[in-house]
C-alpha positions in Angstrom: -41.4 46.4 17.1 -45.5 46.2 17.0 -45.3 42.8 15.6 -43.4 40.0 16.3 -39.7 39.5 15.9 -39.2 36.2 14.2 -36.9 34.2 12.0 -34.2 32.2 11.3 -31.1 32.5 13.5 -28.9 31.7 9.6 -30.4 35.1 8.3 -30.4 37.3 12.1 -28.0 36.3 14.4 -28.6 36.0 18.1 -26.3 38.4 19.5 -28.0 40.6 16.5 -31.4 40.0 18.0 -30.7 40.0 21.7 -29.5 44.1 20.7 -32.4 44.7 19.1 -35.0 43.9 21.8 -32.5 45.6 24.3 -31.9 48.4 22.3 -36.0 48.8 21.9 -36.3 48.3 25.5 -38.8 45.6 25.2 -40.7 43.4 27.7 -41.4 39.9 27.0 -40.6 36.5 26.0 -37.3 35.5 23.2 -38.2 31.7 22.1 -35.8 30.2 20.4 -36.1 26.6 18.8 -33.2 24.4 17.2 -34.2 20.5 16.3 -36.1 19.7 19.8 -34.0 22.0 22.1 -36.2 24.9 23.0 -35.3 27.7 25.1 -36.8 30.4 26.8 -35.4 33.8 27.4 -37.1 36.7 29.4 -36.6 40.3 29.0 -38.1 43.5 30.9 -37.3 46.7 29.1 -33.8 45.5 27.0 -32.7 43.6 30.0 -32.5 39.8 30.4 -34.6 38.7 33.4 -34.2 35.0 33.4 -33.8 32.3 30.9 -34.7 28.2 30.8 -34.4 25.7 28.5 -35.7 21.8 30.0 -32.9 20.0 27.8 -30.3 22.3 28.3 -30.4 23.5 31.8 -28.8 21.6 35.0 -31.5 20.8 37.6 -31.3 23.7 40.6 -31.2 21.3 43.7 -27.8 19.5 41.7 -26.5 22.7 41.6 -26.7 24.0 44.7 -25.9 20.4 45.9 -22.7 20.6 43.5 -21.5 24.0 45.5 -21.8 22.7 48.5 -24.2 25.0 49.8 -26.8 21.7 50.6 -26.5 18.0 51.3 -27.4 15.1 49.1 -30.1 14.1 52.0 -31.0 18.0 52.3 -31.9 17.5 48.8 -33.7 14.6 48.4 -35.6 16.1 51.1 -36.5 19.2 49.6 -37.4 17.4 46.6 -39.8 14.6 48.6 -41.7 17.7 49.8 -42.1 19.4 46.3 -43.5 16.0 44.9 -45.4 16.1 48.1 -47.4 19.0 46.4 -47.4 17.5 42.9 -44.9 19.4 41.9 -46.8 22.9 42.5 -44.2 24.2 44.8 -40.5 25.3 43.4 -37.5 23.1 44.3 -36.1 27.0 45.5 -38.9 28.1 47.7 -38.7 24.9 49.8 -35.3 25.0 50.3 -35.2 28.5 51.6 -38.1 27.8 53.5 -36.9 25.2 55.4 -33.1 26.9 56.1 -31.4 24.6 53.9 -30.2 28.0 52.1 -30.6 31.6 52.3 -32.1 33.5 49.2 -28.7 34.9 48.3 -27.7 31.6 47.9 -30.7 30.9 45.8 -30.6 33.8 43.7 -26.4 33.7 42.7 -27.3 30.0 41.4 -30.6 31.2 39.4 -27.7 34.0 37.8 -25.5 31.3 37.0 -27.9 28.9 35.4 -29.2 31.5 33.0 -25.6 33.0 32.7 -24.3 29.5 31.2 -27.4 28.7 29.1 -27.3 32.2 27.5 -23.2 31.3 26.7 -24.5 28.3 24.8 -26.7 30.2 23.2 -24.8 32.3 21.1 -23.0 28.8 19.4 -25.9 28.4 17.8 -25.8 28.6 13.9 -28.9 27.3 12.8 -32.7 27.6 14.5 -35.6 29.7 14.6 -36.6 32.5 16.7 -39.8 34.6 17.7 -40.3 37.3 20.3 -43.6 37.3 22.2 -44.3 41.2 23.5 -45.1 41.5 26.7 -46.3 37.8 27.2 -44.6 35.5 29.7 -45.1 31.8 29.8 -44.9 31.5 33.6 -44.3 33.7 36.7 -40.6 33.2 38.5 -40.3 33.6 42.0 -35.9 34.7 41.5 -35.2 36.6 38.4 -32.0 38.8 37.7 -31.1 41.3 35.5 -28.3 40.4 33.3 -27.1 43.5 30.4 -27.1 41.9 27.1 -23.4 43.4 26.1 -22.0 41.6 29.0 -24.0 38.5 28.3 -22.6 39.0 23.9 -19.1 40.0 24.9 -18.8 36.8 27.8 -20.5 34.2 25.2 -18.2 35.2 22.7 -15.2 34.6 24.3 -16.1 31.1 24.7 -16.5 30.4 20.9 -14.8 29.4 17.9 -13.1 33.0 16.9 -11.9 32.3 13.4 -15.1 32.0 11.5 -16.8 34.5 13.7 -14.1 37.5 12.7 -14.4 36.8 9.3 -18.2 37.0 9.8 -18.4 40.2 11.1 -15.8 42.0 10.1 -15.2 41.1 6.4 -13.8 44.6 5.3 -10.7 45.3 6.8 -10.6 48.8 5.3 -13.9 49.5 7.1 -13.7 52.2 9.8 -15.4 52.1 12.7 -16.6 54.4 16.2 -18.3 53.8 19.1 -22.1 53.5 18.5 -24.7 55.6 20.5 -27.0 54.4 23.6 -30.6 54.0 21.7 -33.9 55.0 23.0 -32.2 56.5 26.0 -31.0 53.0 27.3 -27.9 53.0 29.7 -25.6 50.4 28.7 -23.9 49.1 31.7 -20.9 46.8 30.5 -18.6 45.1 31.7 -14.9 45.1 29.8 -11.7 43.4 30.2 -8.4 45.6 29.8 -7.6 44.1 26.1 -11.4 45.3 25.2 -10.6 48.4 26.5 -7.5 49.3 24.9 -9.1 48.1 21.5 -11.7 50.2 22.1 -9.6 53.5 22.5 -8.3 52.8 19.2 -11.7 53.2 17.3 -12.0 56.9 16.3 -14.2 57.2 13.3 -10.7 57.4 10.9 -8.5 54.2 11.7 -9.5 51.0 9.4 -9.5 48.1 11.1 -6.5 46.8 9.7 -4.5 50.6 11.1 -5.9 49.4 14.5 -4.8 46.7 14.4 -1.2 48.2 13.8 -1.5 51.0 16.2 -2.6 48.1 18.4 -0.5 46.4 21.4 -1.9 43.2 21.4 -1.6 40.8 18.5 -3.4 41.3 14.9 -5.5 37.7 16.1 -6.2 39.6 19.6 -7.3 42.3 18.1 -9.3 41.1 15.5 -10.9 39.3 18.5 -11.6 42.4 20.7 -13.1 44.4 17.3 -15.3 41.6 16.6 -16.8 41.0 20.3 -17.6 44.9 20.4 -19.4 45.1 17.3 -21.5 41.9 18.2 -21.8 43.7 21.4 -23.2 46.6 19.8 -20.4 48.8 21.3 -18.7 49.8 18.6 -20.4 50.4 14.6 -19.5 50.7 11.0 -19.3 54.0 10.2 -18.1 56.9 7.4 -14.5 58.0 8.0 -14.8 61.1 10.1 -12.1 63.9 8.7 -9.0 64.2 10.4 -8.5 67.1 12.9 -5.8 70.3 12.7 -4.2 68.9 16.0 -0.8 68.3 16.1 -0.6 65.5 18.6 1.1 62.1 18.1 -0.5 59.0 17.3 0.4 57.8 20.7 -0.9 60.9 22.3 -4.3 61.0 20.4 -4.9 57.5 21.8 -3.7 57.9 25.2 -5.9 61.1 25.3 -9.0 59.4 24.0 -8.5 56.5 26.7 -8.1 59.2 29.5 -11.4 60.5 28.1 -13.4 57.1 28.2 -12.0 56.7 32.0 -13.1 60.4 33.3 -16.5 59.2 31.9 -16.4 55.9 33.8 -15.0 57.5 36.9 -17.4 60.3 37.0 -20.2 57.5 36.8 -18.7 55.6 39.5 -18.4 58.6 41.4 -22.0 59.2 41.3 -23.0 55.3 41.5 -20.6 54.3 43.8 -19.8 51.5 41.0 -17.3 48.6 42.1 -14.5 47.3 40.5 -12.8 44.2 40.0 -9.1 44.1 39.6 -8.7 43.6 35.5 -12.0 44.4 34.7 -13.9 47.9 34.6 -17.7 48.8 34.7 -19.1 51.7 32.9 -21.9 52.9 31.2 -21.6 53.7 27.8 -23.7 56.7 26.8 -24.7 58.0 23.3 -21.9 59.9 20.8 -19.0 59.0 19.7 -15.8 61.3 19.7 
């Protein structure tokens, strides 16, 4: 990517674009434009790093405020003294200076904030993009590092599902397998069960609509899960693969696959010390498929 990534978001969807920067492991700034809402989206090699948009974005001191973490006078404190230096200082920096917070506090709010405006990002249907290399408009004081399949899969599950299956899965008969890690990148994502147990069904030889049998969740559900992981960049079209001289079930071809995925995960939590939540797993997903 010497030059820069622009378009429109009708012809290169978002979650499209946000894996193309990842996958490239590229530093710099995403702008992204629809009628007078412009935001602002930071990335240092693939990963997002912080993210603002003036129209879109809740003022920091409400939210802290809102979470109970600082007083309304605590505030308007904090906020005298920032106008006190014309506006030079940041509302976040003044209130961890003067104890209101701690920068924990401070930095799980800043995660949030860009966390939410990157959900509502990925409703957008129309707008135009460009990708600035290596620039950045201003310097931030908290950033974060947020993986963009986490950020794809979580944004899609708070949009419309109908139209965006049939958007990108149109071919029912198409098969599918788990797409490699790209210029060495380590994908850490974040799955829930359901994604999981769609995932083990993608071979390289099931269609989607014999996953969606073999699956034992609903043919919606599942359509769901396929459509989130290939947005994600997790799973990608591909040539049926030939089928193999074992003799194993259906059933047992699946649950040997999953066991498969989960040695992988547990072998990388062994050496990470990964947590879990309860319902959700962490793994990185590394190049080839099986």
């Amino acid at each position: 990517m010497d030059l820069d990534l622009q378009g429109k978001i009708e012809n290169f969807t978002l979650p499209e674009i946000f894996q193309l920067i990842a996958a490239s492991r590229k530093s710099g700034t995403l702008g992204i434009q629809k009628d007078e809402s412009i935001i602002m989206i930071y990335f240092d090699a693939g990963d997002i790093i912080y993210g603002y948009g003036p129209r879109q974005t809740f003022h920091i001191g409400q939210l802290i405020r809102d979470r109970g973490k600082i007083t309304s006078e605590q505030l308007e404190e904090a906020v005298r003294a920032q106008a006190a230096t014309e506006n030079t200082r940041r509302l976040g920096e003044i209130l961890v200076n003067r104890g209101f917070i701690d920068r924990a506090d401070l930095q799980e709010v800043v995660r949030n904030q860009v966390e939410e405006l990157l959900y509502s990002l990925l409703s957008w249907q129309t707008g135009s993009f460009k990708f600035y290399e290596n620039q950045f408009p201003t310097d931030e004081e908290i950033t974060v590092s947020l993986s963009v399949e986490n950020v794809i899969l979580e944004g899609l599950r708070r949009v419309d599902e109908r139209n965006m299956v049939k958007e990108t899965i149109p071919d029912l008969d198409r098969v599918y397998s788990i797409s490699a890690s790209q210029a060495g990148r380590t994908r850490a994502v974040t799955m829930q069960a359901s994604e999981w147990n769609v995932m083990a069904l993608v071979d390289g030889r099931r269609s989607v609509n014999q996953i969606c049998q073999a699956s034992p969740m609903s043919r919606t559900e599942t359509l769901n899960r396929l459509a989130h992981l290939k947005l994600a960049g997790i799973i990608t079209s591909t040539e049926r693969q030939p089928e193999t001289a074992d003799s194993g079930s259906d059933l047992d071809k699946m649950v040997g696959r999953l066991s498969n995925l989960l040695e992988d995960y547990l072998t990388e939590k062994a050496a990470d010390k990964i947590s879990t939540r309860r319902g959700r797993v962490t793994t990185s997903i590394t190049e080839a498929t099986r």
